[in-house]
C-alpha positions in Angstrom: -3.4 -22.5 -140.5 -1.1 -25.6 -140.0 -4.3 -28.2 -141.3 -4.9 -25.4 -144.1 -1.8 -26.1 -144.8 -1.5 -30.1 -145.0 -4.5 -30.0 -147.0 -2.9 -27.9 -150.0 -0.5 -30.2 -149.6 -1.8 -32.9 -149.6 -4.2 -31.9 -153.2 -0.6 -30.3 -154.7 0.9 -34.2 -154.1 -1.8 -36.0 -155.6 -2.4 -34.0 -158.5 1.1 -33.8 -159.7 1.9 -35.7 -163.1 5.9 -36.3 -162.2 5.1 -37.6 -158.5 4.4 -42.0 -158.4 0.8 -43.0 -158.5 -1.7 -42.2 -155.5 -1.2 -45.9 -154.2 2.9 -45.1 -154.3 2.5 -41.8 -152.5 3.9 -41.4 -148.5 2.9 -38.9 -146.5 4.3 -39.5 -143.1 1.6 -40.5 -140.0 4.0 -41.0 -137.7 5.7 -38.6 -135.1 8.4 -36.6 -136.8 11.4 -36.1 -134.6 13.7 -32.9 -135.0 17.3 -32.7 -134.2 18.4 -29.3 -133.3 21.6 -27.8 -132.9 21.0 -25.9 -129.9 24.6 -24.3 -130.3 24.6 -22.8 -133.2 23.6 -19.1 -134.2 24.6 -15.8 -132.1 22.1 -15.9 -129.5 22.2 -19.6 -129.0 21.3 -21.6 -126.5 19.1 -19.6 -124.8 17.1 -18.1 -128.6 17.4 -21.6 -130.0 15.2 -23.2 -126.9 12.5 -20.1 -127.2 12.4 -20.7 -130.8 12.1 -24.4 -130.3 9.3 -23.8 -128.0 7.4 -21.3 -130.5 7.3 -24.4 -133.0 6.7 -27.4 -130.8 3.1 -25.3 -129.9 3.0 -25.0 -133.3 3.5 -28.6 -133.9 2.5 -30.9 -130.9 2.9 -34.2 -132.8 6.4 -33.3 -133.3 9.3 -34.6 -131.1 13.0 -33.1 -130.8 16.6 -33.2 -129.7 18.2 -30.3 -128.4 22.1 -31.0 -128.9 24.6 -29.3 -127.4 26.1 -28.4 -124.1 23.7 -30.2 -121.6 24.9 -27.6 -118.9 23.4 -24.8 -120.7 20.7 -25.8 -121.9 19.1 -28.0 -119.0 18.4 -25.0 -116.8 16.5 -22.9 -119.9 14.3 -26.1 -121.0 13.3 -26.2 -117.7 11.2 -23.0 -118.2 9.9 -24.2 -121.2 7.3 -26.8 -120.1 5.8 -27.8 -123.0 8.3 -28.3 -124.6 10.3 -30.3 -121.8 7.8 -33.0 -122.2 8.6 -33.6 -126.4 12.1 -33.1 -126.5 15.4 -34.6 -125.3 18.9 -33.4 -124.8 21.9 -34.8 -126.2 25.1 -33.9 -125.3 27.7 -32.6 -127.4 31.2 -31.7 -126.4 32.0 -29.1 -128.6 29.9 -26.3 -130.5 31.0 -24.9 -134.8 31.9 -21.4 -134.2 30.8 -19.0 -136.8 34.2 -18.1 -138.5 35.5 -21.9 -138.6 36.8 -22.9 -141.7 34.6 -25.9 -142.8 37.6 -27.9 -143.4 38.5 -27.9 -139.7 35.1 -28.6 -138.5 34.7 -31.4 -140.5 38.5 -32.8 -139.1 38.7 -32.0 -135.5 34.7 -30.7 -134.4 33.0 -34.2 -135.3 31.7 -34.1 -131.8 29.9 -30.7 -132.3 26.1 -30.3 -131.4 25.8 -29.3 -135.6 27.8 -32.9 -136.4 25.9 -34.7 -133.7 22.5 -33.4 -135.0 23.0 -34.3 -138.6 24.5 -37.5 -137.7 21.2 -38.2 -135.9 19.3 -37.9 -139.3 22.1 -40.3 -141.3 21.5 -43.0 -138.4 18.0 -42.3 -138.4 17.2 -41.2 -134.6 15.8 -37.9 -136.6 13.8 -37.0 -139.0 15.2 -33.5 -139.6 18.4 -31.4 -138.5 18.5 -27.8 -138.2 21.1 -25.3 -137.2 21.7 -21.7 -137.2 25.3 -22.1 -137.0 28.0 -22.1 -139.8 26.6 -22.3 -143.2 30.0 -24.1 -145.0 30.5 -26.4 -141.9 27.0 -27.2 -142.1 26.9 -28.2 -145.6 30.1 -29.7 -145.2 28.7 -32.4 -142.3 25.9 -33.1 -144.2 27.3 -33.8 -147.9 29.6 -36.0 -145.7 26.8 -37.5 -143.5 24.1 -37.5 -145.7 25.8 -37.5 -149.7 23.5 -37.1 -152.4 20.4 -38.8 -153.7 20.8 -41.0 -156.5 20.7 -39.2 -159.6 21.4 -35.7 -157.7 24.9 -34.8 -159.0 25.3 -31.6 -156.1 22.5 -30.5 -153.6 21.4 -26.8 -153.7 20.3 -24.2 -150.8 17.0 -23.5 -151.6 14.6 -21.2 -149.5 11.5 -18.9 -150.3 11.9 -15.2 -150.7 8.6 -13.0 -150.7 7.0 -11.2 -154.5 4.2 -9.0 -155.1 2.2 -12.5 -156.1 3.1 -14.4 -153.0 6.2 -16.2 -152.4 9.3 -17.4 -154.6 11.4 -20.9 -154.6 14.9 -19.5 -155.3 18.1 -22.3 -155.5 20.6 -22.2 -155.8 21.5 -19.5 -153.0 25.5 -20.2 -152.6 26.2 -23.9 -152.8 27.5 -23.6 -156.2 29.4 -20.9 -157.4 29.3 -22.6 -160.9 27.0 -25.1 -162.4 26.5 -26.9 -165.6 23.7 -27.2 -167.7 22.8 -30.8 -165.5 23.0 -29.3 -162.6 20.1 -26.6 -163.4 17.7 -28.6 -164.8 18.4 -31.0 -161.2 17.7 -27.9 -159.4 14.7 -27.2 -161.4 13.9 -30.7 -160.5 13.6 -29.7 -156.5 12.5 -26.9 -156.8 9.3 -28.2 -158.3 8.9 -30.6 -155.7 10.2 -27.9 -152.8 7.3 -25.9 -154.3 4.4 -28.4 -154.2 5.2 -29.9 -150.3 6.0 -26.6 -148.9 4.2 -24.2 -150.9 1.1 -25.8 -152.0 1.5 -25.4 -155.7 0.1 -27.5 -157.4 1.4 -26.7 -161.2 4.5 -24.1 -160.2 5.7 -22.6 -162.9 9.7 -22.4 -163.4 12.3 -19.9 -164.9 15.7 -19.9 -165.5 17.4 -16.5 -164.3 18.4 -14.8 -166.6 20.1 -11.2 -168.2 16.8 -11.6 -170.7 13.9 -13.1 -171.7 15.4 -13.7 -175.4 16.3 -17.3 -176.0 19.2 -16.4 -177.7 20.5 -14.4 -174.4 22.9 -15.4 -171.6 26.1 -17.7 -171.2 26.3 -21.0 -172.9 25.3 -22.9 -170.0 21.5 -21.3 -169.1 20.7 -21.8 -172.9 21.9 -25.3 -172.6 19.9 -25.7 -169.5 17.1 -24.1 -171.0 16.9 -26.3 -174.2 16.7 -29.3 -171.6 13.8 -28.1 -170.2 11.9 -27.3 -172.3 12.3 -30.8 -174.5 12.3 -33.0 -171.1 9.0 -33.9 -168.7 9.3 -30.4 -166.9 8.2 -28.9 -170.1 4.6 -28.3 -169.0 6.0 -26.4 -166.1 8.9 -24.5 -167.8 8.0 -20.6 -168.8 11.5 -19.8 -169.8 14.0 -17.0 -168.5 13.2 -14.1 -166.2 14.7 -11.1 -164.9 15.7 -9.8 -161.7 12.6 -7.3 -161.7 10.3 -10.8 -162.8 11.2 -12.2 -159.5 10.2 -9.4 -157.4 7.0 -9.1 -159.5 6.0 -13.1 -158.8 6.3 -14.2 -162.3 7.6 -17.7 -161.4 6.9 -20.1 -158.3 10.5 -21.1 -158.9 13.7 -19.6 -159.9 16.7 -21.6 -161.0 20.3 -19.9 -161.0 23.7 -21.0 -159.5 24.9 -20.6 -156.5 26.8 -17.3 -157.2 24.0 -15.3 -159.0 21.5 -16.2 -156.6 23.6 -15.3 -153.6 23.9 -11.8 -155.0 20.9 -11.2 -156.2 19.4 -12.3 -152.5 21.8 -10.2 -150.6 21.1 -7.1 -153.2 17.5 -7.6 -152.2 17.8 -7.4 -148.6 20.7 -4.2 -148.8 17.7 -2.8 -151.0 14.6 -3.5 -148.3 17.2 -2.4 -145.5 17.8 1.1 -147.7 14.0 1.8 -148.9 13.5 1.0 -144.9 15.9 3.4 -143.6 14.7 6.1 -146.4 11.8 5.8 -145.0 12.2 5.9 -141.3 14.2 9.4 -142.4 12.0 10.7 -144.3 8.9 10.6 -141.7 11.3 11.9 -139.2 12.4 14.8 -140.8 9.5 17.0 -140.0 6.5 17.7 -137.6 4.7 16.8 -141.0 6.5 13.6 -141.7 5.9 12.3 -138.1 1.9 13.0 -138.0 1.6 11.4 -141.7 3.8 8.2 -140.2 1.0 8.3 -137.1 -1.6 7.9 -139.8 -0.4 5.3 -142.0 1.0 3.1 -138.9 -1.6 0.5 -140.1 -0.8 0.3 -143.4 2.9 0.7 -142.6 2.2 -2.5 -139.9 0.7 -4.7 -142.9 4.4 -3.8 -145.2 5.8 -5.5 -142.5 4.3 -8.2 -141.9 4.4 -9.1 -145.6 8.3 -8.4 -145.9 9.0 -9.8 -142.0 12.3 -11.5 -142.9 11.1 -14.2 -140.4 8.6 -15.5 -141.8 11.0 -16.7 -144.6 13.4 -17.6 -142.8 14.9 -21.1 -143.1 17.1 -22.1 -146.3 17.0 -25.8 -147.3 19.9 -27.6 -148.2 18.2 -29.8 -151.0 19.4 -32.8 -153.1 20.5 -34.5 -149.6 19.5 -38.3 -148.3 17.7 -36.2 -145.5 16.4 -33.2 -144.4 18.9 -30.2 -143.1 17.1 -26.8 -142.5 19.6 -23.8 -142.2 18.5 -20.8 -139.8 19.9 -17.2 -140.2 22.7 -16.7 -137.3 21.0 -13.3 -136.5 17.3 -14.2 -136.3 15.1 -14.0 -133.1 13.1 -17.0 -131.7 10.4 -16.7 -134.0 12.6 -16.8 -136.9 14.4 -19.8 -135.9 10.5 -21.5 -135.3 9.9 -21.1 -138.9 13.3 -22.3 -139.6 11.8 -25.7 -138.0 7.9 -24.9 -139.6 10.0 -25.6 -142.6 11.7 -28.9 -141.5 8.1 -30.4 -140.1 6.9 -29.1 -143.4 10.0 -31.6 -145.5 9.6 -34.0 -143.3 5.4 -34.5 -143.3 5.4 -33.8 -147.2 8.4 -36.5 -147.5 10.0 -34.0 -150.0 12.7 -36.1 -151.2 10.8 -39.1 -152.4 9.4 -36.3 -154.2 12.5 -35.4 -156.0 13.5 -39.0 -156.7 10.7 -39.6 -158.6 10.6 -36.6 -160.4 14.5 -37.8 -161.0 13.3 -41.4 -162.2 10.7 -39.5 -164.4 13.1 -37.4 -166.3 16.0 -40.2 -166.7 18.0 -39.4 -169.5 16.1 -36.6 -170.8 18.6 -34.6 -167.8 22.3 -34.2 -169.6 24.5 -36.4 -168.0 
């Protein structure tokens, strides 16, 4: 699955008309190294380390750090062999909790295993960082540690969601509760490339979220935004605005919103998979009926969930960074944090952000300033 997937990549790079010519291109052939924050989510250490394990199978050229608190984490690699023998441990004295105010992490928990393992990535020990911990503290260390690429005026959490088509780039997801017209097209900008390393796509098509598909609809800044993109060199790609029910129908490989719209519109998507689910469950249980139709349709009810496993989507990308940070849900399960670092490998082997720069260099001032 994992060389299926490096060859899509691979084609999606090459055949790209914002990307550097093939003799620019990178695509790294050397062992990527991980740093995870072994400390971070609700279950950590002990579901970190499984998770880790699930992935480094997955990915036996990969190397990691496991950061945290040595104590704690020694005696569970230890029944982890395989991954014992690619990974190292790095001490941290101190662990983000989940309700710390970012501001306070960022003065007094600097020696935190989520600091340590971003730092790692600024110094370049790592490749990638990933955490399951704190999302503000986390994007707080890594607009510190990290900043912006050049040309990127503020990075965006970007992640894929599942449609009736296939899957879904959606940024922003809560970095910025308000945005400019700039800032849009910029995250149009990485979402394109998000969409060609990770996805495979090799001409995504993009949107701009929207209350209609009428180009005289919405607030002043999506139809400033969407005048820029359709006049600058994304125009190929650009489709215009969709709605909430487009998205959930697959009508765009990326949608572009802020941070505030696309954090509710997520959330009301997962309150409405968790209610059709529980509906469900009731409705099959409510009679002898119910239960022997649910005993017949228990394949067909097995492939739903496969295709909506929150899981296998799990892993939001902090984009727009001089590095790679991967956020994990706080409540996922091991193999929901091993996609969470599918995702980094993914960044890292696809050298996403050389991506974005040049897809930066190629728009130039056709982006508003």
């Amino acid at each position: 699955m994992f060389a299926a997937r490096a060859v899509i990549i691979a084609v999606a790079i090459l055949s790209t008309t914002l990307l550097p010519p093939a003799t620019e291109l990178f695509f790294m052939d050397r062992q990527p190294t991980i740093a995870v924050d072994a400390m971070g989510g609700d279950r950590a250490p002990e579901l970190v380390i499984r998770g880790a394990a699930l992935a480094s199978a997955r990915h036996p050229d990969a190397r990691m750090y496991l950061v945290g608190d040595s104590d704690r984490i020694k005696p569970l690699l230890d029944r982890q062999k395989a991954l014992r023998d690619r990974c190292d441990i790095v001490p941290a004295a101190s662990s983000v909790e989940a309700d710390e105010k970012p501001s306070l992490a960022l003065r007094n928990k600097m020696d935190s295993s989520m600091a340590l393992a971003i730092e790692a990535v600024k110094d370049g020990t790592a490749d990638a960082a990933v955490s399951a911990g704190n999302t503000g503290a986390l994007m707080a260390f890594a607009v510190k540690f990290l900043e912006c690429l050049p040309g990127i005026h503020r990075p965006a959490i970007a992640a894929t969601i599942p449609t009736r088509r296939s899957e879904t780039v959606l940024l922003d997801m809560g970095a910025n509760a308000e945005c400019e017209d700039s800032h849009l097209v910029q995250f149009a900008v990485m979402g394109t490339a998000f969409a060609r390393v990770v996805l495979g796509r090799i001409e995504p098509e993009v949107r701009l979220l929207n209350i209609g598909q009428e180009r005289g609809k919405g607030r002043a800044v999506i139809r400033q935004a969407d005048e820029h993109l359709r006049k600058g060199p994304l125009s190929n790609h650009y489709r215009g605005y969709i709605e909430g029910d487009g998205v959930a129908a697959g009508e765009a490989d990326v949608v572009v919103t802020d941070g505030f719209t696309g954090n509710v519109m997520l959330k009301t998507a997962e309150g409405t998979a968790k209610l059709c689910s529980h509906y469900l469950r009731t409705a099959l249980r409510s009679s002898l009926g119910g239960l022997m139709a649910g005993v017949l349709a228990r394949p067909a009810f097995q492939t739903l969930r496969e295709k909506l496993d929150p899981r296998k989507h799990n892993g939001a990308i902090l984009l727009g960074l001089n590095g790679v940070t991967v956020k994990s849900h706080g409540g996922t399960d091991a193999l929901g944090f091993a996609h969470s670092i599918d995702v980094a490998y993914d960044m890292v082997r696809g050298d996403v952000n050389q991506h974005i720069l040049a897809a930066i260099r190629e728009i130039g001032e056709a982006a508003p300033a």
